[in-house]
Chimera marker file (.cmm) of the C-alpha trace (Angstrom):
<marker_set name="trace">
<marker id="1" x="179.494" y="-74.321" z="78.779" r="1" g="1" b="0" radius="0.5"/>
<marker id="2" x="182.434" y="-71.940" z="79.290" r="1" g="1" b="0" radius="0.5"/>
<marker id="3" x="183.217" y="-70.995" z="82.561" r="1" g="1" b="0" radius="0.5"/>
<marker id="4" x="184.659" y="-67.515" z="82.828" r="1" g="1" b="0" radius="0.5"/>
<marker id="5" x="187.575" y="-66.503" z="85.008" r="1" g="1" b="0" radius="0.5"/>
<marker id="6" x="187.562" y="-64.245" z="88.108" r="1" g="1" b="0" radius="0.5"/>
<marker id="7" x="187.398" y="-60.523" z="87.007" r="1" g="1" b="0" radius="0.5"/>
<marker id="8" x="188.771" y="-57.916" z="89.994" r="1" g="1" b="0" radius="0.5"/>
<marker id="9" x="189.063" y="-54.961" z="87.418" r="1" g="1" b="0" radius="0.5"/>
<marker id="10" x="189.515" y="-51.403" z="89.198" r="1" g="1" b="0" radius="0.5"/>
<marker id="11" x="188.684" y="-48.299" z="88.497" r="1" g="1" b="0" radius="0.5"/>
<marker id="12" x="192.225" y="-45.960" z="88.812" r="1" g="1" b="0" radius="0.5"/>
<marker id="13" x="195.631" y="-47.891" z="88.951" r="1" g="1" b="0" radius="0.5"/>
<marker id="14" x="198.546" y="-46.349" z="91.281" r="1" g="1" b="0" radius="0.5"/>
<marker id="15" x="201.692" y="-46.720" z="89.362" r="1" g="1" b="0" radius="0.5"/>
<marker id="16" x="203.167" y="-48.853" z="92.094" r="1" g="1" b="0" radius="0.5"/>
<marker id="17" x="200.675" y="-51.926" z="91.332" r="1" g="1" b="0" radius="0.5"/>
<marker id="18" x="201.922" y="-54.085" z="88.756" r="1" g="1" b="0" radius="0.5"/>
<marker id="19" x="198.674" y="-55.850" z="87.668" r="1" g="1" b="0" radius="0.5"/>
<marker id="20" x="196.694" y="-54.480" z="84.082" r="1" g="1" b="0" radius="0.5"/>
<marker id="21" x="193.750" y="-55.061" z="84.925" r="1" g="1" b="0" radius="0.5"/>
<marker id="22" x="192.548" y="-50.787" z="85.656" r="1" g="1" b="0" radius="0.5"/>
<marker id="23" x="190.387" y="-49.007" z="83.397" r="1" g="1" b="0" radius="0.5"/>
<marker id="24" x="192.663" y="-45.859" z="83.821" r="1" g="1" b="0" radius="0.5"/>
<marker id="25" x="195.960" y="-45.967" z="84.788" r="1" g="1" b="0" radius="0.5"/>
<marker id="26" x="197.683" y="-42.452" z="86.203" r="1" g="1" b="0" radius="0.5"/>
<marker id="27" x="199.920" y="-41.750" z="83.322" r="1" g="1" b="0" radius="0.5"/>
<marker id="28" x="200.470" y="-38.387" z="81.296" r="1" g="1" b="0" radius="0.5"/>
<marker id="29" x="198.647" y="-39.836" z="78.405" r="1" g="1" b="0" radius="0.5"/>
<marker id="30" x="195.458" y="-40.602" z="80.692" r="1" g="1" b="0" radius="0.5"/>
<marker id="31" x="195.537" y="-36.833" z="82.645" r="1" g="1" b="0" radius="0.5"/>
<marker id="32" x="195.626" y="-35.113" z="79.425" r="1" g="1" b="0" radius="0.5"/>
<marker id="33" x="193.109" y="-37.126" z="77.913" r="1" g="1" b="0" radius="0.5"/>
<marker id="34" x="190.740" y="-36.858" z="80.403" r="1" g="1" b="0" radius="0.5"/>
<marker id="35" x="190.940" y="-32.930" z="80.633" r="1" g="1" b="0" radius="0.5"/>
<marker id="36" x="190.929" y="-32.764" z="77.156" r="1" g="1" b="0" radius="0.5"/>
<marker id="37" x="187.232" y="-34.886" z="76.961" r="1" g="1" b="0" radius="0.5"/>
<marker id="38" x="186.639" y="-32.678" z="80.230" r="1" g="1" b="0" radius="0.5"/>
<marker id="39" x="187.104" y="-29.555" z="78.224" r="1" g="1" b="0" radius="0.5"/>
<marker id="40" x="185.121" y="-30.423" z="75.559" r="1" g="1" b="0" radius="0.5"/>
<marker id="41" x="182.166" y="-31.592" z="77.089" r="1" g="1" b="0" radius="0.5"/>
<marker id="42" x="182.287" y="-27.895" z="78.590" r="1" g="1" b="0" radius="0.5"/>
<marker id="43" x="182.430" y="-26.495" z="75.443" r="1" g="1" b="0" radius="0.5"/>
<marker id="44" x="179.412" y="-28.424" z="74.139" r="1" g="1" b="0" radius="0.5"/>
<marker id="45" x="177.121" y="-27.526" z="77.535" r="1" g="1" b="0" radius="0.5"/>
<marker id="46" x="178.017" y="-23.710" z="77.120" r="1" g="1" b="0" radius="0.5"/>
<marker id="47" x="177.037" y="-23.803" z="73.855" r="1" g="1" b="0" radius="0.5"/>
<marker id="48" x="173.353" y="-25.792" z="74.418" r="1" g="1" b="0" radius="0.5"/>
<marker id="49" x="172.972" y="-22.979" z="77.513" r="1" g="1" b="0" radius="0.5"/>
<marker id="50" x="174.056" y="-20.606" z="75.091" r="1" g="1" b="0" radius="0.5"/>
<marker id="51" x="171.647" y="-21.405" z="72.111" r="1" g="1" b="0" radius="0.5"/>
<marker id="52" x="168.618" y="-21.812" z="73.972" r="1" g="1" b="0" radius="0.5"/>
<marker id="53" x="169.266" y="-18.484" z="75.887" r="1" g="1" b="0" radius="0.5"/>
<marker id="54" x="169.348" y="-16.997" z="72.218" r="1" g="1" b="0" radius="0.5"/>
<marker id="55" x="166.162" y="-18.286" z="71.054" r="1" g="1" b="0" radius="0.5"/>
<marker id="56" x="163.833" y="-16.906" z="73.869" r="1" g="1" b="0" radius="0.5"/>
<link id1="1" id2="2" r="1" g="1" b="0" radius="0.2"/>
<link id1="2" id2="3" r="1" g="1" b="0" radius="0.2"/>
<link id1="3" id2="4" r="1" g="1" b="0" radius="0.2"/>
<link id1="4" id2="5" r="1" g="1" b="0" radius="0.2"/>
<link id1="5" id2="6" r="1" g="1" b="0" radius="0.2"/>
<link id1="6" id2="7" r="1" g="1" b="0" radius="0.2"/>
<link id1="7" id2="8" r="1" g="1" b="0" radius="0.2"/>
<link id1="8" id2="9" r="1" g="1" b="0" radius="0.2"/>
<link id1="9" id2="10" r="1" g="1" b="0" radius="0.2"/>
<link id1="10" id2="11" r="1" g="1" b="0" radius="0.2"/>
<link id1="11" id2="12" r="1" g="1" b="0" radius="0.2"/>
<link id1="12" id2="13" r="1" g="1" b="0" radius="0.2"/>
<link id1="13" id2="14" r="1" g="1" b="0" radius="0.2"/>
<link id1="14" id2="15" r="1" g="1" b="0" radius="0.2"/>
<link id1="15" id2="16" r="1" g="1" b="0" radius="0.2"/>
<link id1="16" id2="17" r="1" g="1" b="0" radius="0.2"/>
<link id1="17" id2="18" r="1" g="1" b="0" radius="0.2"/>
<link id1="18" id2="19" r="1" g="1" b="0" radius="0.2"/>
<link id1="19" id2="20" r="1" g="1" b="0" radius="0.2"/>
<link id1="20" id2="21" r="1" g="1" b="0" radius="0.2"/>
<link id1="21" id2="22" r="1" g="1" b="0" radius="0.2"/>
<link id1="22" id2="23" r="1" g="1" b="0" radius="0.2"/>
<link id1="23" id2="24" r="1" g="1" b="0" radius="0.2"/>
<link id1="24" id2="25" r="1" g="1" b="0" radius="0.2"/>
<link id1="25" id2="26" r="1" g="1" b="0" radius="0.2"/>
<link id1="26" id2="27" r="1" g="1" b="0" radius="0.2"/>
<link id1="27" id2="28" r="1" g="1" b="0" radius="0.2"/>
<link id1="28" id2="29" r="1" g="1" b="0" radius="0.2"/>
<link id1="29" id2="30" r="1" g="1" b="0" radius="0.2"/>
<link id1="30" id2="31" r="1" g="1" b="0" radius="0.2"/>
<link id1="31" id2="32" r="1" g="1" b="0" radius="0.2"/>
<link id1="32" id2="33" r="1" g="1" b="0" radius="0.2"/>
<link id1="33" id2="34" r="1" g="1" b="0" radius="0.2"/>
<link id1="34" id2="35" r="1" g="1" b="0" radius="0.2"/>
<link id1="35" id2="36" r="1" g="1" b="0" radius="0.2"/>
<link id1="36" id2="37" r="1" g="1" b="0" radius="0.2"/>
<link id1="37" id2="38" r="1" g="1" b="0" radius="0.2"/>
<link id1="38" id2="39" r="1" g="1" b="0" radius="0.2"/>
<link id1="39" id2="40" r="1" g="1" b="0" radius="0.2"/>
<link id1="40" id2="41" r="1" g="1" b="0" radius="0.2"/>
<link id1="41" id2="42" r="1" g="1" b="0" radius="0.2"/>
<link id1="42" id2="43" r="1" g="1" b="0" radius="0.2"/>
<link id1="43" id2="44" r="1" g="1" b="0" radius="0.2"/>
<link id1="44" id2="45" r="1" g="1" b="0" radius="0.2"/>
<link id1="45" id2="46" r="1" g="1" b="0" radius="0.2"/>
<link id1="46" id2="47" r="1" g="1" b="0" radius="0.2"/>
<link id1="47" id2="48" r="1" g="1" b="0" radius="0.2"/>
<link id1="48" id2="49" r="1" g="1" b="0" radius="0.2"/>
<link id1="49" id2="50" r="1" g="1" b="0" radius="0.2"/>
<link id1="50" id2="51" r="1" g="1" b="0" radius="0.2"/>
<link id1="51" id2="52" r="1" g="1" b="0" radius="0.2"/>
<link id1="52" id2="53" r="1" g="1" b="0" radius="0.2"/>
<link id1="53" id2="54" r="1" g="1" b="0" radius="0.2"/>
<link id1="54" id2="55" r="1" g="1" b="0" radius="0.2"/>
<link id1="55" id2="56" r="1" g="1" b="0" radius="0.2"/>
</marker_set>
């Protein structure tokens, strides 16, 4: 049996921390990103709000 080694991921890295182990890190790439999926997902829930206002 494999033993598996000590996980401390976190959620948002500060750029000042030098271990990887973030699931988002606060870098242009990441902010853009996330207001782009942000943006999107507004788009969609207008649009469901917007079609069922249309078929009553």
């Amino acid at each position: 049996m494999m033993k598996q080694g000590e996980e401390t991921t976190k959620f948002v890295k500060e750029n000042h921390h030098p271990t990887e182990k973030y699931i988002l890190q606060k870098k242009r790439k990441t902010k853009i990103g996330t207001y782009i999926i942000t943006a999107i997902l507004l788009m969609i829930i207008v649009a469901l709000i917007l079609s069922a206002a249309d078929i009553r």
